[in-house]
N, C-alpha and C positions, 0 to 999 in steps of 0.2 A: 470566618467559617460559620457562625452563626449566624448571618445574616446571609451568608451563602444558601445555607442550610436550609432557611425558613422561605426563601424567594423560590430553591425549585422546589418543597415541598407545595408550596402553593401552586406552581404553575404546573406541577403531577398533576394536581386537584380540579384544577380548572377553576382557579381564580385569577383574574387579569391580576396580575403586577408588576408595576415598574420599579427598577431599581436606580438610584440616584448616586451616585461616588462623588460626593461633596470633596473627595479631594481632587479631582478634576476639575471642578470652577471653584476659580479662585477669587472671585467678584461675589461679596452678598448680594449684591445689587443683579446680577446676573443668575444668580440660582431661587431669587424670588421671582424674578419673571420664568424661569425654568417651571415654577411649582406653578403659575398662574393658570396655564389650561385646567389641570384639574381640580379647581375650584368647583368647579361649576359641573364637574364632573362626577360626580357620587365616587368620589376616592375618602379611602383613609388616610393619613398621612402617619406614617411609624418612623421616629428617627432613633437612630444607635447612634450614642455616642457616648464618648468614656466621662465627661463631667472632671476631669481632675486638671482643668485649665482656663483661661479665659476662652478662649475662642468658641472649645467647648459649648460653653453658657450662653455666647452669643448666639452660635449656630441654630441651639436650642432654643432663646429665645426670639430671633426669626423665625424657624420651623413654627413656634407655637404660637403666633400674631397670625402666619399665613395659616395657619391650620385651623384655625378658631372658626372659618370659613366654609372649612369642607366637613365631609361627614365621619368626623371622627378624628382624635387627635389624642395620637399615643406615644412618650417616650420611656426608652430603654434606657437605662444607665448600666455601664458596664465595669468600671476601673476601679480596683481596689485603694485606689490614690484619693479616688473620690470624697470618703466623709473628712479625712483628716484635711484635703484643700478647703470646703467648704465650714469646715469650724476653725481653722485659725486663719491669720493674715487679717490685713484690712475689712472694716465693716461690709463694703459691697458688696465682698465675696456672695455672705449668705445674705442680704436683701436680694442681688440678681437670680441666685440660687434658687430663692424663697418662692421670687414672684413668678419666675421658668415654671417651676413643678407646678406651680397653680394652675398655669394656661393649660394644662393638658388633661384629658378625662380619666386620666390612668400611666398609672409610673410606671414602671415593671423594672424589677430592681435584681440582678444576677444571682446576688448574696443578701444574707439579713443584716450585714452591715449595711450596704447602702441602702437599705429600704431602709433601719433605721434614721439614717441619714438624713432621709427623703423626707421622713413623719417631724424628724426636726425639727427641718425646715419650713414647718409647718401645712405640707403635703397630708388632707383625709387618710386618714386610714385604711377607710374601703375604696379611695383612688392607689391607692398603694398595691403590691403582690411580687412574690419573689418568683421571679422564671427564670429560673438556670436556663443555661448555652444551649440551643436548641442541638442534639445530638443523629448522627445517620451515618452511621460504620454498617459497612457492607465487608464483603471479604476481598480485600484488598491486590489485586491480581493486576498487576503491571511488570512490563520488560524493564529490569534495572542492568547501570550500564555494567559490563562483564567486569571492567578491573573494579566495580566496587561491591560486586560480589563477592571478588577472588580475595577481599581485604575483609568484608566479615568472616567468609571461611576461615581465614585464618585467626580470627581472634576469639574468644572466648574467655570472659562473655563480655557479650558485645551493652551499651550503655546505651541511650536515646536521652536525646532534648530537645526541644524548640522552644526558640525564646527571640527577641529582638534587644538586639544590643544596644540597650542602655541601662544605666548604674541598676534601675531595678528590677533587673532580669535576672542578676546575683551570677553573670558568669566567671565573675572572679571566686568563687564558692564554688561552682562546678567544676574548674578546672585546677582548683587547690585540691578537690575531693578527689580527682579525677588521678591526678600525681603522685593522693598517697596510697587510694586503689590499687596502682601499679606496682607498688611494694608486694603487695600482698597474691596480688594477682597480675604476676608476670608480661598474660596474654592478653590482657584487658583491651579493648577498643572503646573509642566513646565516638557518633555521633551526633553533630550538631545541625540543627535545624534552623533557617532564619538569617533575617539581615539584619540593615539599622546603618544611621549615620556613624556607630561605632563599629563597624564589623572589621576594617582598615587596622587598627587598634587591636583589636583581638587575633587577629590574625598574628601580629608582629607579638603579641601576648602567648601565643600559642609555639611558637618558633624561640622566643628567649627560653619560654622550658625545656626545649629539645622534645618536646611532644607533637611535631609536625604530621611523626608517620602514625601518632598510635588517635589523636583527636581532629577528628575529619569536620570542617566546619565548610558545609556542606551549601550555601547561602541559602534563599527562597527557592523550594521545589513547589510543584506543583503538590496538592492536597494528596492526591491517589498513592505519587509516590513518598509521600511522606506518612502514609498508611504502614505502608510497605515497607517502609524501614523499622518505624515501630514495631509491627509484628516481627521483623528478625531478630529485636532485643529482647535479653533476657531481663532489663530493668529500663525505664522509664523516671528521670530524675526533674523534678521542677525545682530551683532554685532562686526562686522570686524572692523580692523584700517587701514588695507589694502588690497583691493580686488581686484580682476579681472572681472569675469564676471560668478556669483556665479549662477551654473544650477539650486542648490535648492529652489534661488529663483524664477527663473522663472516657475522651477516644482508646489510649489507653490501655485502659480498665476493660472496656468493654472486647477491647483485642484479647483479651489475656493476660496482658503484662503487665507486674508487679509495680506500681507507682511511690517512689517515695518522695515525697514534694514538703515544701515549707508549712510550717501553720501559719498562714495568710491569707485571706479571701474565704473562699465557698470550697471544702474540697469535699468530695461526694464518698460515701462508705466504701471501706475498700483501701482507702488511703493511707498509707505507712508515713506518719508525718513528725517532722523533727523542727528544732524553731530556727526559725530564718536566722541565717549568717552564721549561724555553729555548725562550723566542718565539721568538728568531733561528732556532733550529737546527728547528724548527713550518714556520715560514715557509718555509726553503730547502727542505724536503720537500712542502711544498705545490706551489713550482712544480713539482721532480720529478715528482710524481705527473700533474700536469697536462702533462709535456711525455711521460713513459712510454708505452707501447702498454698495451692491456688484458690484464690477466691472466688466469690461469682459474679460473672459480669453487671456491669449496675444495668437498672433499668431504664430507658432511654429521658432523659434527662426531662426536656419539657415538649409534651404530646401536642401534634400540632392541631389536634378537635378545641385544645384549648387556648389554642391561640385564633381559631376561627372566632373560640365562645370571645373571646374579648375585642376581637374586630364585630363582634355584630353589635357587643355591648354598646361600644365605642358610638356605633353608627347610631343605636337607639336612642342614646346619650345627646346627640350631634345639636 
């Protein structure tokens, strides 16, 4: 969504942009000839990627050889997995690491961990800067379908997450938090947000609880209507082990709703935050939130005049 985010804010503005879904070609060798036209073309080249894998690094370090070329060359690091893969394991971690962030005129780091990270790895300082998740919550106004209406109506209060199912999305913590909530609060609904090669698993996790009818796990919805269910919760629950700099919370926040998320990553003021993997200490911040007055919505995360200012940089730079 943030790179969703930043592609139509620029194409609002009238700047030509392409966008590229590297997980559509699955050939380096075919997505370097993809980037080839725009060489020669007065493009920038920006790539997102999470940095907490090999392929990651690789990708990275192709984008920034072919980028070296055009007029400007900028990466994103986004994954809170990022600094701890890049300082232990094997030495080439952090030389490939090293010598990636170098190629590029400018890091731009989610959280002040990985820009830490970044400066580590021996990445300038003033190539470095933290840009939280480019943010654009509008008021959310979509047809959702009738029987999952008639299933919030009935519950109270209703819980929101979105996550992709794997170990570090922590939905084994959501849905332990979720069962003892239900103690407490008889009516309680929770839904879920998201896929993942584990979602098959969770499903059959959700079902050995006998929690089928009250935890709706809901797969990938489109953005709008995943607005829209946020705004019908009374709470907003991140349960990560490890994060970056999660846009849904700050979405969120800016809807209104109460957010109580892990202390992992970047989380923006506002945040009711308990330490990752303690249900107990989950739980006592849930009621908090629910007994708290409402806060004020944050202010939009990272402005996009200054993502222009660092595309011109870029290009001055080139």
């Amino acid at each position: 969504m943030h790179v969703s985010g930043i592609h139509r804010q620029l194409m609002a503005s009238g700047v030509s942009c392409a966008f590229l879904d590297t997980s559509q070609i699955r050939s380096r060798l075919r997505f370097a000839t993809t980037l080839v036209p725009y060489l020669a073309g007065g493009w920038t080249l920006h790539l997102h990627t999470n940095g907490h894998n090999r392929n990651s690094w690789l990708l990275a370090l192709l984008c920034g050889i072919v980028g070296r070329g055009m007029d400007g060359c900028i990466l994103t690091l986004h994954s809170g997995m990022m600094p701890n893969y890049v300082s232990t394991g094997p030495r080439w971690r952090r030389k490939l690491a090293g010598f990636v962030c170098r190629l590029y005129s400018r890091v731009l780091c989610v959280g002040p961990e990985l820009r830490d990270a970044a400066q580590w790895l021996g990445t300038p300082a003033e190539r470095t800067e933290i840009a939280p998740a480019c943010l654009a919550v509008g008021n959310p106004c979509v047809a959702l379908d009738a029987q999952l209406l008639a299933w919030i109506e009935r519950r109270h209060p209703v819980v929101s997450a979105t996550l992709f199912f794997r170990p570090e999305y922590g939905f084994e913590s959501l849905l332990e938090g979720v069962t003892q909530l239900r103690r407490r609060h008889p009516a309680l609904g929770c839904l879920v947000m998201g896929g993942g090669e584990q979602y098959e698993q969770a499903v059959k996790r959700v079902r050995d609880a006998g929690l089928e009818n009250d935890v709706l796990l809901l797969g990938d919805v489109d953005h709008d209507t995943c607005l829209s269910l946020i705004s019908r919760s009374q709470l907003f629950i991140r349960s990560t082990l490890e994060d970056g700099d999660s846009i849904s919370v700050r979405e969120a926040l800016a809807l209104g709703v109460p957010v109580v998320a892990s202390r992992v990553g970047s989380r923006p003021p506002g945040t009711i935050l308990f330490h990752a993997g303690d249900v107990a200490d989950m739980l006592a911040k849930v009621e908090l939130a629910w007994a708290a007055e409402p806060g004020e919505a944050p202010a939009e995360a990272a402005s996009m005049s200054r993502i222009l200012e660092i595309y011109e940089e870029a290009c001055v730079s080139a």
